[in-house]
CHARMM internal coordinates of N, CA and C (Angstrom, degrees):
IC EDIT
DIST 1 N 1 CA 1.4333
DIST 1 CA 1 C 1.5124
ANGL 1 N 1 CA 1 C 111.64
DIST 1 C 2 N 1.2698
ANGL 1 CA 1 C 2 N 113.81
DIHE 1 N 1 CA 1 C 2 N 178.57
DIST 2 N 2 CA 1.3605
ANGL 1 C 2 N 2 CA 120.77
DIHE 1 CA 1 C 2 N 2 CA -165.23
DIST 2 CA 2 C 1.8388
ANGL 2 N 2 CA 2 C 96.67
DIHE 1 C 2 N 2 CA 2 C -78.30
DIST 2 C 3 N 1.6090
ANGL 2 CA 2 C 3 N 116.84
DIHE 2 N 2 CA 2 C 3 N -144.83
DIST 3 N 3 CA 1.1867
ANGL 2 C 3 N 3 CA 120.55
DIHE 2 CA 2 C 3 N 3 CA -162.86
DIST 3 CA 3 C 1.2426
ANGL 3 N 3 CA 3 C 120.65
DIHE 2 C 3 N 3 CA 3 C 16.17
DIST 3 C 4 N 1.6849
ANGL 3 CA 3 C 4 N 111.02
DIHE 3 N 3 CA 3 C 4 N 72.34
DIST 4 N 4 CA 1.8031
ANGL 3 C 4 N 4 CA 107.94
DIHE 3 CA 3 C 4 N 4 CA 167.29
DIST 4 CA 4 C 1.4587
ANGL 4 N 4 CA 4 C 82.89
DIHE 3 C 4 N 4 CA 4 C -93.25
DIST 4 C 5 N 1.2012
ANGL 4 CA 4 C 5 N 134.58
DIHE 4 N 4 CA 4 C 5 N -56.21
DIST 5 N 5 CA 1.5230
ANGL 4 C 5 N 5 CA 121.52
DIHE 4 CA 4 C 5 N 5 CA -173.61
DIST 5 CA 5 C 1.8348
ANGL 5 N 5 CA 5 C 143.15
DIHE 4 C 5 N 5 CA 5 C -106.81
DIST 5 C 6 N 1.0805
ANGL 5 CA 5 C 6 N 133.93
DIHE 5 N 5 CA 5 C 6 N 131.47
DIST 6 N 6 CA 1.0482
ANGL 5 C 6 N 6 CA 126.92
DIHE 5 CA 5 C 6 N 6 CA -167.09
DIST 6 CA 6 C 1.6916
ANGL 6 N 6 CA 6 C 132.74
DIHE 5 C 6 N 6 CA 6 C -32.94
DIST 6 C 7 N 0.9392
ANGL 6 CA 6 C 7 N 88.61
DIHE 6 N 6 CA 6 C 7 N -40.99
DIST 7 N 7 CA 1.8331
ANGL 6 C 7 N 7 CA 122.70
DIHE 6 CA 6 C 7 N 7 CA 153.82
DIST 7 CA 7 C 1.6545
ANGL 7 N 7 CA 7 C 88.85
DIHE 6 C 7 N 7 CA 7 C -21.56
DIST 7 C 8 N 1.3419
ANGL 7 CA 7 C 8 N 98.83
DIHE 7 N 7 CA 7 C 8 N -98.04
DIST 8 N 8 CA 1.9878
ANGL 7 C 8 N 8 CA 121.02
DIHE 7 CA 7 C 8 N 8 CA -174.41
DIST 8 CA 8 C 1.5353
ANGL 8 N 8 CA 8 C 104.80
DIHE 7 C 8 N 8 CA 8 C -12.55
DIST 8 C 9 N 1.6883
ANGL 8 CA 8 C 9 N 121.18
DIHE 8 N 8 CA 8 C 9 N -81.88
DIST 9 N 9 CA 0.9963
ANGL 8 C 9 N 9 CA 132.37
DIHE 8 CA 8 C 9 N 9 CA 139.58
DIST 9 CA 9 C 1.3585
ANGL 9 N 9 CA 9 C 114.64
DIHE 8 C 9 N 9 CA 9 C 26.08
DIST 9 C 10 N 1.2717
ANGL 9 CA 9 C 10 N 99.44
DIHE 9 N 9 CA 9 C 10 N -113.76
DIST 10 N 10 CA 1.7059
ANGL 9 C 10 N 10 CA 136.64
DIHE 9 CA 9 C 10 N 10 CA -171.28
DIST 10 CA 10 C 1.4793
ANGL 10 N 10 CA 10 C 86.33
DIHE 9 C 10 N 10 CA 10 C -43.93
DIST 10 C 11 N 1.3432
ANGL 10 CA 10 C 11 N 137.50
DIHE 10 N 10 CA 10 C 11 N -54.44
DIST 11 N 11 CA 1.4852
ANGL 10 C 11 N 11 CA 133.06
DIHE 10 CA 10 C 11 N 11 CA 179.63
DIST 11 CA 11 C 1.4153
ANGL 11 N 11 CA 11 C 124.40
DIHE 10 C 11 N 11 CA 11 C -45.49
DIST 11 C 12 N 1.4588
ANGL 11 CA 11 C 12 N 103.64
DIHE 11 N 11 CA 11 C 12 N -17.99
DIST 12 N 12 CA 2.0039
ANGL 11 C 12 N 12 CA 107.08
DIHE 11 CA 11 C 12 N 12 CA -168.16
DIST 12 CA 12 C 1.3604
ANGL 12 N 12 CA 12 C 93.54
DIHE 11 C 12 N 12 CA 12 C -86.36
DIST 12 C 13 N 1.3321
ANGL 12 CA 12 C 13 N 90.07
DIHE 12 N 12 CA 12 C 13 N 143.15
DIST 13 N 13 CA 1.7245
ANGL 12 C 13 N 13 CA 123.30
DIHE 12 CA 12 C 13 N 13 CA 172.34
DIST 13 CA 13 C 1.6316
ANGL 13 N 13 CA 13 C 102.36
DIHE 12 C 13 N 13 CA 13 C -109.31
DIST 13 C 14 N 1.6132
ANGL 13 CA 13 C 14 N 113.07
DIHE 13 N 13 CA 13 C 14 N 170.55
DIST 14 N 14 CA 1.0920
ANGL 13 C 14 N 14 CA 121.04
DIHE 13 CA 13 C 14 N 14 CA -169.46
DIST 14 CA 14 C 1.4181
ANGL 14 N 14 CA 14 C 117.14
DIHE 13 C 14 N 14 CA 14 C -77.40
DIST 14 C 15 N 1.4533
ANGL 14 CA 14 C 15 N 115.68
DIHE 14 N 14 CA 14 C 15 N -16.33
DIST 15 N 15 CA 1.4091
ANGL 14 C 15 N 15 CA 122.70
DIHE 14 CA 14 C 15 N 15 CA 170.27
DIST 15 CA 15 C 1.3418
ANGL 15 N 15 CA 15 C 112.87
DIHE 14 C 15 N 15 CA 15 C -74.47
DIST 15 C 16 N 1.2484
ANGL 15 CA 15 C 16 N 128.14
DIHE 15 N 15 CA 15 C 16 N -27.65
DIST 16 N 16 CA 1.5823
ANGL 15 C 16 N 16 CA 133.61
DIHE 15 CA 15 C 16 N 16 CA 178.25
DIST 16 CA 16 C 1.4743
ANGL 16 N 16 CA 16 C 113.61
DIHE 15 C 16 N 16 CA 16 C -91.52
DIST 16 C 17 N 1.6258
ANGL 16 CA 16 C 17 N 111.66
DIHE 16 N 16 CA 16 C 17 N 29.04
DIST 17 N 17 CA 1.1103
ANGL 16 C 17 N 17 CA 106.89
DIHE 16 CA 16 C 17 N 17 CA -178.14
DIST 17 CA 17 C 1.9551
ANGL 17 N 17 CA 17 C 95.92
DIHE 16 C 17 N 17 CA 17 C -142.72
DIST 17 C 18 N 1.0384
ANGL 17 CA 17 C 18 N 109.62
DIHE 17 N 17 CA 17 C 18 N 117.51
DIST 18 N 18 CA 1.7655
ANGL 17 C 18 N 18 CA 124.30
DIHE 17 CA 17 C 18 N 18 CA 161.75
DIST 18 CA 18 C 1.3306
ANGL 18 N 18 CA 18 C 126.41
DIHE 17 C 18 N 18 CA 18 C -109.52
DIST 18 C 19 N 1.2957
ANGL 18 CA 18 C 19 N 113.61
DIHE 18 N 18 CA 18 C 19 N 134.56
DIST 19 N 19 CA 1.4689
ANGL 18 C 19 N 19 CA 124.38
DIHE 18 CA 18 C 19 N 19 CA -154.82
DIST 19 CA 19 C 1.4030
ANGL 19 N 19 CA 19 C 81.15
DIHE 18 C 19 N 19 CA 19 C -112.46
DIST 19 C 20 N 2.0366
ANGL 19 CA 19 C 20 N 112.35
DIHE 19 N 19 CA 19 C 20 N 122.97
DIST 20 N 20 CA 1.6478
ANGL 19 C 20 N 20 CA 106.89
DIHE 19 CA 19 C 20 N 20 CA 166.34
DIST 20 CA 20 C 1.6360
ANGL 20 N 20 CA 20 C 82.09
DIHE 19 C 20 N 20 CA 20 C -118.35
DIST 20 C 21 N 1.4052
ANGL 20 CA 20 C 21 N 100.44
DIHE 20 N 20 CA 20 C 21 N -174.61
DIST 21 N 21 CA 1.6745
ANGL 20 C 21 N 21 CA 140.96
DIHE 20 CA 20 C 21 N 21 CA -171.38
DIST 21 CA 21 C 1.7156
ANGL 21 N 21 CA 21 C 87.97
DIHE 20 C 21 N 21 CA 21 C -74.56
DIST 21 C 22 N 1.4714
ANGL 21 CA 21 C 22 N 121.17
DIHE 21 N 21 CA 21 C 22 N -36.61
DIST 22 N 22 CA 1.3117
ANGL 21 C 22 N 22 CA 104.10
DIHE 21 CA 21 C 22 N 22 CA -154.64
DIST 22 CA 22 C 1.5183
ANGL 22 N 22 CA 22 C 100.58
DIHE 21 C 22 N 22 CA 22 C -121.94
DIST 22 C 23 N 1.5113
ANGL 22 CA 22 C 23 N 119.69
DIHE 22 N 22 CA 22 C 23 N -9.05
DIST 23 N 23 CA 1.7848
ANGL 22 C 23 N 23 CA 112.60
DIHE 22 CA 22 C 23 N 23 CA 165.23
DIST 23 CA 23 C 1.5667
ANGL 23 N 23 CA 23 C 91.15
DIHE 22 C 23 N 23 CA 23 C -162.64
DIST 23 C 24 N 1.1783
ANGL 23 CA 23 C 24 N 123.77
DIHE 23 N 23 CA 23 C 24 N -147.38
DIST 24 N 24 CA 1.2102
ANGL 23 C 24 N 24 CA 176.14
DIHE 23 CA 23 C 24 N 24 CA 26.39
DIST 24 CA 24 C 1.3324
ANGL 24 N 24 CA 24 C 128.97
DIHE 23 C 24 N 24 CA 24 C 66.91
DIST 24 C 25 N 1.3762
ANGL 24 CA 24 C 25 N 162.15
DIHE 24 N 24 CA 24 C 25 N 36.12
DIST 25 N 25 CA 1.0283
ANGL 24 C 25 N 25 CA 159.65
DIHE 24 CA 24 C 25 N 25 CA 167.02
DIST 25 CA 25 C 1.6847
ANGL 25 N 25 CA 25 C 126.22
DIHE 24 C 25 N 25 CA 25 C -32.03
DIST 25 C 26 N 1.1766
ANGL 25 CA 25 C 26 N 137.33
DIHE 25 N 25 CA 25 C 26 N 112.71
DIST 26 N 26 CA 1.5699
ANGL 25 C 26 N 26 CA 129.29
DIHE 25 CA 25 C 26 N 26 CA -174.81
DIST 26 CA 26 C 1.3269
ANGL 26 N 26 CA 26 C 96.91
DIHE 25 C 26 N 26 CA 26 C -133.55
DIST 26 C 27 N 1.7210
ANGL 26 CA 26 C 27 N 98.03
DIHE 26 N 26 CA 26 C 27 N 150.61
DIST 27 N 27 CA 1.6330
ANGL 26 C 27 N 27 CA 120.77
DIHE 26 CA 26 C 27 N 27 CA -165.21
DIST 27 CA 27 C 1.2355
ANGL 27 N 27 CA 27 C 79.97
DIHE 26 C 27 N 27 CA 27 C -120.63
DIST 27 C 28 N 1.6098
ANGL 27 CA 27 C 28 N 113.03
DIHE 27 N 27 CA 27 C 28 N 144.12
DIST 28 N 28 CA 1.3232
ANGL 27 C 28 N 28 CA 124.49
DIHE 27 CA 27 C 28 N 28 CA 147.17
DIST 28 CA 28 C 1.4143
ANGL 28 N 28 CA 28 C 126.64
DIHE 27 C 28 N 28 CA 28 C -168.39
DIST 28 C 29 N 1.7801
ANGL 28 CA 28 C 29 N 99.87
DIHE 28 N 28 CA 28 C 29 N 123.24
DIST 29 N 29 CA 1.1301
ANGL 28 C 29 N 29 CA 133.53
DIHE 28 CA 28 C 29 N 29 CA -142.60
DIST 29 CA 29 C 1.6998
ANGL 29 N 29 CA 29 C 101.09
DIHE 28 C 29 N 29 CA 29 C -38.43
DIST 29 C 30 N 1.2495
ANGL 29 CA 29 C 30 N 104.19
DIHE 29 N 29 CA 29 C 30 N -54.89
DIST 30 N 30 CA 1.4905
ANGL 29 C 30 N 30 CA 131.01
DIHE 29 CA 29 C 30 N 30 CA 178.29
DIST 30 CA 30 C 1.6940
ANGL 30 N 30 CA 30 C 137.39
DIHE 29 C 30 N 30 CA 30 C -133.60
DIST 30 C 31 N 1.1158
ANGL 30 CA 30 C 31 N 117.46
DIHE 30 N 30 CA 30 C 31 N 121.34
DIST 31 N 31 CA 2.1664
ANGL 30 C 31 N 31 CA 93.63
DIHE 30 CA 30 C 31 N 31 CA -171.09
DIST 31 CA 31 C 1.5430
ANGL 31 N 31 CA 31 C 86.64
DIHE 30 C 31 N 31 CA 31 C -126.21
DIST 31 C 32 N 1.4212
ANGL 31 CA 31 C 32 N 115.98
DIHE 31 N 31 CA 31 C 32 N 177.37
DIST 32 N 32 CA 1.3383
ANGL 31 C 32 N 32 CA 139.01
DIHE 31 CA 31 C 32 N 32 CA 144.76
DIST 32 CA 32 C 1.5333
ANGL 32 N 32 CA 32 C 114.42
DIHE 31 C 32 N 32 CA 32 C -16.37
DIST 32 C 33 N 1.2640
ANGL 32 CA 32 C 33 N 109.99
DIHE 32 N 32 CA 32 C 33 N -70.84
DIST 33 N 33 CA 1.6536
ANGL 32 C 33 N 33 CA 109.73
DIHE 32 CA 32 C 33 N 33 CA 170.90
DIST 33 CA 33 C 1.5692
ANGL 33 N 33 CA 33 C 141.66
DIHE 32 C 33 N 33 CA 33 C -79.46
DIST 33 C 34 N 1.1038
ANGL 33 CA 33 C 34 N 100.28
DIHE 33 N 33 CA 33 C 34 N 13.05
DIST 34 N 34 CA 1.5280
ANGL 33 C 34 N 34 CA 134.99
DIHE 33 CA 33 C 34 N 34 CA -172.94
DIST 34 CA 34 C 1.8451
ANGL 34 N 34 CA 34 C 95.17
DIHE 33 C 34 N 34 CA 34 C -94.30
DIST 34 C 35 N 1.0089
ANGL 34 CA 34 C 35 N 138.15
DIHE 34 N 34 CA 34 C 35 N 48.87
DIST 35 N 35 CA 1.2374
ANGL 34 C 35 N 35 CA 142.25
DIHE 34 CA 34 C 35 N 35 CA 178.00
DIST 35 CA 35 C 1.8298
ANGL 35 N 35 CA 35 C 124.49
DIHE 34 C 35 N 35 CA 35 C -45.95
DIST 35 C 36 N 1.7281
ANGL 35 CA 35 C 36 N 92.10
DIHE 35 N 35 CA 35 C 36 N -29.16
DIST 36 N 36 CA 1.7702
ANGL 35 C 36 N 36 CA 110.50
DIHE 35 CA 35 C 36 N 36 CA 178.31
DIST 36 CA 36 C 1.8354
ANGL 36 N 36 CA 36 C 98.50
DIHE 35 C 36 N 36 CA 36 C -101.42
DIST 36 C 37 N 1.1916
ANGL 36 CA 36 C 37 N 119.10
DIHE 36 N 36 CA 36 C 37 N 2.26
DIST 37 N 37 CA 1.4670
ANGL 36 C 37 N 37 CA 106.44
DIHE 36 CA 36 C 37 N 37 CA -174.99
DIST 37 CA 37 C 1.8694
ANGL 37 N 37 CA 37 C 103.38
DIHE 36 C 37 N 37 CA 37 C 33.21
DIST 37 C 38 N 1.6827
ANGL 37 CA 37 C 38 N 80.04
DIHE 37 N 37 CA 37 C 38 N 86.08
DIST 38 N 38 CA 1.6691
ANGL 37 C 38 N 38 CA 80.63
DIHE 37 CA 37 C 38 N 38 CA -179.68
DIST 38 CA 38 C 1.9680
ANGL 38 N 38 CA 38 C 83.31
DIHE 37 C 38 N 38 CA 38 C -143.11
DIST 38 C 39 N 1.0255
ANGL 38 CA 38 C 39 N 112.14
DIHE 38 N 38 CA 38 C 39 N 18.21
DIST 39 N 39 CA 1.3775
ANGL 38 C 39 N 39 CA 98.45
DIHE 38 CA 38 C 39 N 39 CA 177.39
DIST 39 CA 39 C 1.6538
ANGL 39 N 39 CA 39 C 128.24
DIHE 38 C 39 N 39 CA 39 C 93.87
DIST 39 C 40 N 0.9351
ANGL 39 CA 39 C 40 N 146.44
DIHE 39 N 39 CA 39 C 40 N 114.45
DIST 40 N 40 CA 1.5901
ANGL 39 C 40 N 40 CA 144.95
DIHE 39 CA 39 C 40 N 40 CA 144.67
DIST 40 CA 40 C 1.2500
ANGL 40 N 40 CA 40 C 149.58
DIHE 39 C 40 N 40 CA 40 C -126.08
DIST 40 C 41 N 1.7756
ANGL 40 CA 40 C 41 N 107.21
DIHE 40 N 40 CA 40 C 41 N 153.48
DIST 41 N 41 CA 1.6750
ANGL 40 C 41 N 41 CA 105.45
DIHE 40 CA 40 C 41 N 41 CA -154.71
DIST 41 CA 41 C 1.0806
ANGL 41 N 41 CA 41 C 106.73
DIHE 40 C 41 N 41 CA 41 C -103.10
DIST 41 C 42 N 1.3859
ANGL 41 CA 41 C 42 N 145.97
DIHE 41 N 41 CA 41 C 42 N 107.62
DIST 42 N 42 CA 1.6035
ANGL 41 C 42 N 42 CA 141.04
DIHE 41 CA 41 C 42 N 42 CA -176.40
DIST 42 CA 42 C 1.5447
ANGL 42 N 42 CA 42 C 97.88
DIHE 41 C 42 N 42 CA 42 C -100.82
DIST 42 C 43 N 1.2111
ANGL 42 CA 42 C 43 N 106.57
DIHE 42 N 42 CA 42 C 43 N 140.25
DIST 43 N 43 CA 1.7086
ANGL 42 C 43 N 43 CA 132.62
DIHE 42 CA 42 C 43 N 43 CA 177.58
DIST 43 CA 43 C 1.2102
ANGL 43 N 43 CA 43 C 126.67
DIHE 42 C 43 N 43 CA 43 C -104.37
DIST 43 C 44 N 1.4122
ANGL 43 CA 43 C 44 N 120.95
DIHE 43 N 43 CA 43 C 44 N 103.47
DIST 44 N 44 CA 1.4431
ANGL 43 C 44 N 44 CA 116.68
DIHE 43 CA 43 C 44 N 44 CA 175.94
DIST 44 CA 44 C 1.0004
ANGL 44 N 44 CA 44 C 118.56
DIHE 43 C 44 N 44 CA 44 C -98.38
DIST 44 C 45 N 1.7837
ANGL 44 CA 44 C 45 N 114.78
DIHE 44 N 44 CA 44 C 45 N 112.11
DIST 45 N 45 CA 1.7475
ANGL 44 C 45 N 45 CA 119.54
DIHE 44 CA 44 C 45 N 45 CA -173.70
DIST 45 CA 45 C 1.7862
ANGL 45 N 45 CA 45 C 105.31
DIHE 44 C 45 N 45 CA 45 C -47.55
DIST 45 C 46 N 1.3431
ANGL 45 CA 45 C 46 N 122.69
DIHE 45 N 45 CA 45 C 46 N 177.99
DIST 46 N 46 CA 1.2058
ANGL 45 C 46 N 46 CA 138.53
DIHE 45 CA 45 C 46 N 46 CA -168.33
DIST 46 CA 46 C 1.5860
ANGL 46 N 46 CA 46 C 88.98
DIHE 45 C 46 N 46 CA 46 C -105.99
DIST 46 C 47 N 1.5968
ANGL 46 CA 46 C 47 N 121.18
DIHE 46 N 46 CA 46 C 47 N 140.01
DIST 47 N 47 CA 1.7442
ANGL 46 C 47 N 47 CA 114.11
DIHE 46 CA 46 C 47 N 47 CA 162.05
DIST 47 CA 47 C 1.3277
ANGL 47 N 47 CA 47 C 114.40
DIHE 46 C 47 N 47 CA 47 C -86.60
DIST 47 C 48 N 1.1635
ANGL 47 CA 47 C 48 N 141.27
DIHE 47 N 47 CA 47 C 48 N -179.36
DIST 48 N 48 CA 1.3029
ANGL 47 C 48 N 48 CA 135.87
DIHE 47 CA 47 C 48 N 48 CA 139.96
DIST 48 CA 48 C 2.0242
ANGL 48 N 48 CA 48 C 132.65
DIHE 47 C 48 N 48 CA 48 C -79.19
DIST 48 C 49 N 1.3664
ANGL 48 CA 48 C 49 N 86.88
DIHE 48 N 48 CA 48 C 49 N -10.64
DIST 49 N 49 CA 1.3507
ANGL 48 C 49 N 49 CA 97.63
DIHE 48 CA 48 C 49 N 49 CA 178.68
DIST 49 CA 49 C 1.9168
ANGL 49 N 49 CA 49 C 109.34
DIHE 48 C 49 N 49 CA 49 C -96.82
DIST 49 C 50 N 0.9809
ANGL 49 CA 49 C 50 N 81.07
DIHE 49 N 49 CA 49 C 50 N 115.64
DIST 50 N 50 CA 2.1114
ANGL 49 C 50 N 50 CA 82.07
DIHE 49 CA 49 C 50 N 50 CA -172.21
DIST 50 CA 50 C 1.1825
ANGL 50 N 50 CA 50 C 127.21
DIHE 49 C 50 N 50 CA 50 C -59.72
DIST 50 C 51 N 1.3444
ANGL 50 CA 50 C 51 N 123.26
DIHE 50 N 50 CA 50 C 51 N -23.53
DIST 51 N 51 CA 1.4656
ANGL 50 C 51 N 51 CA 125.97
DIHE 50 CA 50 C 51 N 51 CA 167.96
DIST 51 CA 51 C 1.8871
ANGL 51 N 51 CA 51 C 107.87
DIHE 50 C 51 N 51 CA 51 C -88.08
DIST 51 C 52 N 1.1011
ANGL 51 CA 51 C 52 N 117.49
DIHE 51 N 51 CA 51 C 52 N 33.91
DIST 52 N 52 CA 1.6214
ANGL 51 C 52 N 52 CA 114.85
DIHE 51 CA 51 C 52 N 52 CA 170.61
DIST 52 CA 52 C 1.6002
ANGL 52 N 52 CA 52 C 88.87
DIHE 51 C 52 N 52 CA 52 C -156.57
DIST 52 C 53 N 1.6837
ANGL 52 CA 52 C 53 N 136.41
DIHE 52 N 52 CA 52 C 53 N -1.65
DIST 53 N 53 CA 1.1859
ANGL 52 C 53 N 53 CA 108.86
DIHE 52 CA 52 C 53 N 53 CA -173.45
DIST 53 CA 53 C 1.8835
ANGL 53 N 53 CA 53 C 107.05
DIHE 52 C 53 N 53 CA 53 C -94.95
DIST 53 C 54 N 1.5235
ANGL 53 CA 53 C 54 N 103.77
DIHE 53 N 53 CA 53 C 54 N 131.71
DIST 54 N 54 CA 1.7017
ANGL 53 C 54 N 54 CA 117.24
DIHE 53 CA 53 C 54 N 54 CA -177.10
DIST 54 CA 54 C 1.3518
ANGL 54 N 54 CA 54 C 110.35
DIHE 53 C 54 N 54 CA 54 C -39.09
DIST 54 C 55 N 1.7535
ANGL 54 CA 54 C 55 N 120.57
DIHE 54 N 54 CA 54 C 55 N -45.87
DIST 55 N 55 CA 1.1150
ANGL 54 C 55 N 55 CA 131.71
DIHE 54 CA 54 C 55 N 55 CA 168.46
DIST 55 CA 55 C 1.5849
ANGL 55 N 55 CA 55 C 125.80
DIHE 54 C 55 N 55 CA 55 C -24.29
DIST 55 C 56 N 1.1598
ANGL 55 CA 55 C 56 N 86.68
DIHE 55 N 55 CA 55 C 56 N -71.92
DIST 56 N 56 CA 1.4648
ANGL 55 C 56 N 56 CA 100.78
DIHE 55 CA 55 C 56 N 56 CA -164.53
DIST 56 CA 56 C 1.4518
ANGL 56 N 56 CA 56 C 93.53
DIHE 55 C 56 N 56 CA 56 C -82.84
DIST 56 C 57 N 1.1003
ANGL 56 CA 56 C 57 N 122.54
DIHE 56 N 56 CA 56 C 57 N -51.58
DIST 57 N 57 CA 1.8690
ANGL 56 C 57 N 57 CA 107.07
DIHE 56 CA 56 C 57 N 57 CA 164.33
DIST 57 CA 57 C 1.7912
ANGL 57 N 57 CA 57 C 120.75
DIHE 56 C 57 N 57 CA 57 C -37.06
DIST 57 C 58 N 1.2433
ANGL 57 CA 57 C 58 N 101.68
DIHE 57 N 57 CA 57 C 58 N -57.30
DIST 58 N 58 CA 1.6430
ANGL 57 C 58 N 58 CA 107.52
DIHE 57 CA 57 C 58 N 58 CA 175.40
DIST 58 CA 58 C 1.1471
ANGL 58 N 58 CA 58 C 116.45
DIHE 57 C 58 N 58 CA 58 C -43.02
DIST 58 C 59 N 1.6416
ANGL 58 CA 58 C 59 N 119.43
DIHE 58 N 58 CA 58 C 59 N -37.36
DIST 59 N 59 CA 1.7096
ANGL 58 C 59 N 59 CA 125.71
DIHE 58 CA 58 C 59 N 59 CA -153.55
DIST 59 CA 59 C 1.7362
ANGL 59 N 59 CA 59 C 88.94
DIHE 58 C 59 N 59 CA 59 C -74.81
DIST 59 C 60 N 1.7485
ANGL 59 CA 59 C 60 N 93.40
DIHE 59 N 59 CA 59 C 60 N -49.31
DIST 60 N 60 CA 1.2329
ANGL 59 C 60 N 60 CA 108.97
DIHE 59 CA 59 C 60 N 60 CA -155.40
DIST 60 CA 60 C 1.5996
ANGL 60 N 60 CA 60 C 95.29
DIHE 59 C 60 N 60 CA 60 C -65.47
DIST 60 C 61 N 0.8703
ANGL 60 CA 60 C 61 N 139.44
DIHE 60 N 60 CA 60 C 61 N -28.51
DIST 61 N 61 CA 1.6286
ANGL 60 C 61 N 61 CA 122.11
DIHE 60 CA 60 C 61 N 61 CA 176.40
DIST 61 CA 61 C 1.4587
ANGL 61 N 61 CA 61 C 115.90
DIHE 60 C 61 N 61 CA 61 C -73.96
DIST 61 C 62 N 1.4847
ANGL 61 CA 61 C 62 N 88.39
DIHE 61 N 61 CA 61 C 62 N -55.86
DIST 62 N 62 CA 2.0006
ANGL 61 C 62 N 62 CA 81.86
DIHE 61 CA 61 C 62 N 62 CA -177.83
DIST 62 CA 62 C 1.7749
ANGL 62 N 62 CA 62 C 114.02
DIHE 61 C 62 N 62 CA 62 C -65.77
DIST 62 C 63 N 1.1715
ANGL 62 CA 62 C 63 N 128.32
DIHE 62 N 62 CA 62 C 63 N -16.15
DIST 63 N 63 CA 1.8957
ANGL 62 C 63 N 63 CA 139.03
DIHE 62 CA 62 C 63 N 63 CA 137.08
DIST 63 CA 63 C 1.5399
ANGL 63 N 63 CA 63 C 90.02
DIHE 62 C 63 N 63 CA 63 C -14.38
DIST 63 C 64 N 1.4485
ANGL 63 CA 63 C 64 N 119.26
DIHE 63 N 63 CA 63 C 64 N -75.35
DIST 64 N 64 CA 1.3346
ANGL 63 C 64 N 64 CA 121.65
DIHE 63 CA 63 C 64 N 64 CA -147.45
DIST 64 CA 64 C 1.7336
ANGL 64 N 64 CA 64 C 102.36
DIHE 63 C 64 N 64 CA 64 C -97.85
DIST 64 C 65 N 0.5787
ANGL 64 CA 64 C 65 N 102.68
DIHE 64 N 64 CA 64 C 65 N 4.20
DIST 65 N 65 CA 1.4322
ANGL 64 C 65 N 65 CA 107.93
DIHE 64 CA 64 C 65 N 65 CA 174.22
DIST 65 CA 65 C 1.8287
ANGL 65 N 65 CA 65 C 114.43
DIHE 64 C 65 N 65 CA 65 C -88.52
DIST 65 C 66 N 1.6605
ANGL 65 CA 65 C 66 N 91.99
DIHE 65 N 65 CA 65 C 66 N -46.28
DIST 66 N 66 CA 1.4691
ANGL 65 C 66 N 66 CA 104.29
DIHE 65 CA 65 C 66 N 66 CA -155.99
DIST 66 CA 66 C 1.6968
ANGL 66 N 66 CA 66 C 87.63
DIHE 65 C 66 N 66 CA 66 C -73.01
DIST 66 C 67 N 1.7546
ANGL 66 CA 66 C 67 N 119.39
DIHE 66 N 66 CA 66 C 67 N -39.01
DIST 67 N 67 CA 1.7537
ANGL 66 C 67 N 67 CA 136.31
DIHE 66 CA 66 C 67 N 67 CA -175.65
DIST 67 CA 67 C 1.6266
ANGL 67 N 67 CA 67 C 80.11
DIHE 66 C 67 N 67 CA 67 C -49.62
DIST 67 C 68 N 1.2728
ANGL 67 CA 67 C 68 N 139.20
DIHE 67 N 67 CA 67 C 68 N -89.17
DIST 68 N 68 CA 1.4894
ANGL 67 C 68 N 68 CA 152.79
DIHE 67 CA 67 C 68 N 68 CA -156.19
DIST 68 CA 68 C 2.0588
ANGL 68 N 68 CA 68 C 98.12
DIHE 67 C 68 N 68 CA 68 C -44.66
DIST 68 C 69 N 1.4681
ANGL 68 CA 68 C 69 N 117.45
DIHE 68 N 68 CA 68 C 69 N 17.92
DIST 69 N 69 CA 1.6544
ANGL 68 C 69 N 69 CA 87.57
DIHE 68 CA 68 C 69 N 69 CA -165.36
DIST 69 CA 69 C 1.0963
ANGL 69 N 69 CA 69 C 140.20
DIHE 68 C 69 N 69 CA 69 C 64.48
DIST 69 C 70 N 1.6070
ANGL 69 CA 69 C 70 N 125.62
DIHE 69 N 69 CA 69 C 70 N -1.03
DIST 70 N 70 CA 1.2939
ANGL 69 C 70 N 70 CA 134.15
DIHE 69 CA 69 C 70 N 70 CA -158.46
DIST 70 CA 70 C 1.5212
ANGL 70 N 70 CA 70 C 107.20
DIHE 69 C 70 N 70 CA 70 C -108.79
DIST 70 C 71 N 1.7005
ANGL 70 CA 70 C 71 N 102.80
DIHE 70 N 70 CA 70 C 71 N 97.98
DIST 71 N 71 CA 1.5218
ANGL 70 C 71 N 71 CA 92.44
DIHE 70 CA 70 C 71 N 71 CA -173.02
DIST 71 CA 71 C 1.5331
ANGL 71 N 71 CA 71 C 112.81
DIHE 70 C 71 N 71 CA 71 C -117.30
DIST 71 C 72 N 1.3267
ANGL 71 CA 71 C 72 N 132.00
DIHE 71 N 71 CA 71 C 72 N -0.18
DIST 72 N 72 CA 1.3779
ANGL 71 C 72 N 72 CA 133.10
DIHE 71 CA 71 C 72 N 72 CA 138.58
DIST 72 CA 72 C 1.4987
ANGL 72 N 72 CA 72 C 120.31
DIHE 71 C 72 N 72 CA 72 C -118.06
DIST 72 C 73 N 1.1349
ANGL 72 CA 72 C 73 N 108.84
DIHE 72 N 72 CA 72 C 73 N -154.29
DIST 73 N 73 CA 1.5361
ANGL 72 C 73 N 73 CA 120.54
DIHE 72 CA 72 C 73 N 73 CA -175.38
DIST 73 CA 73 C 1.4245
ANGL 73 N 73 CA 73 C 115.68
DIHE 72 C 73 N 73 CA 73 C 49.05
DIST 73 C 74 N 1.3517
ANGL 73 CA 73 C 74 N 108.80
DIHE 73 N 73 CA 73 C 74 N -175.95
DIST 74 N 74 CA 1.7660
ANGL 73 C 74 N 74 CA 112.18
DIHE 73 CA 73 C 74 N 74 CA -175.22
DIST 74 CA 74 C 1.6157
ANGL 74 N 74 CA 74 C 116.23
DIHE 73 C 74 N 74 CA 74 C -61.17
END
COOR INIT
IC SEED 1 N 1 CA 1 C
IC BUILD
């Protein structure tokens, strides 16, 4: 999957990012292992413990993102 490097990461914008019920979804345009630059979707399961689950972290950023005016880009 994608994110071997911090780089990848630091590259996602708010459109390459989907919030499901059950993880995390990430788009990315291109990574390290993407050799055909054809794109990939890495999945972050949901935890049950709320202070480590992506979910509720994710919501909670784009929350503050969307408060800040910030409705695309990084």
């Amino acid at each position: 999957g994608a994110l071997n490097r911090r780089i990848e990461l630091a590259d996602l914008t708010i459109g390459n990012v989907t919030v499901e019920t059950d993880g995390v979804a990430l788009w990315f345009a291109a990574s390290t292992t993407d050799q055909e630059a054809k794109g990939e979707e890495t999945f972050i399961p949901a935890w049950d413990d709320p202070l480590l689950d992506p979910v509720r972290a994710t919501r909670a950023w784009l929350d503050v993102l969307h408060q800040l005016d910030v409705h695309d880009g990084a």
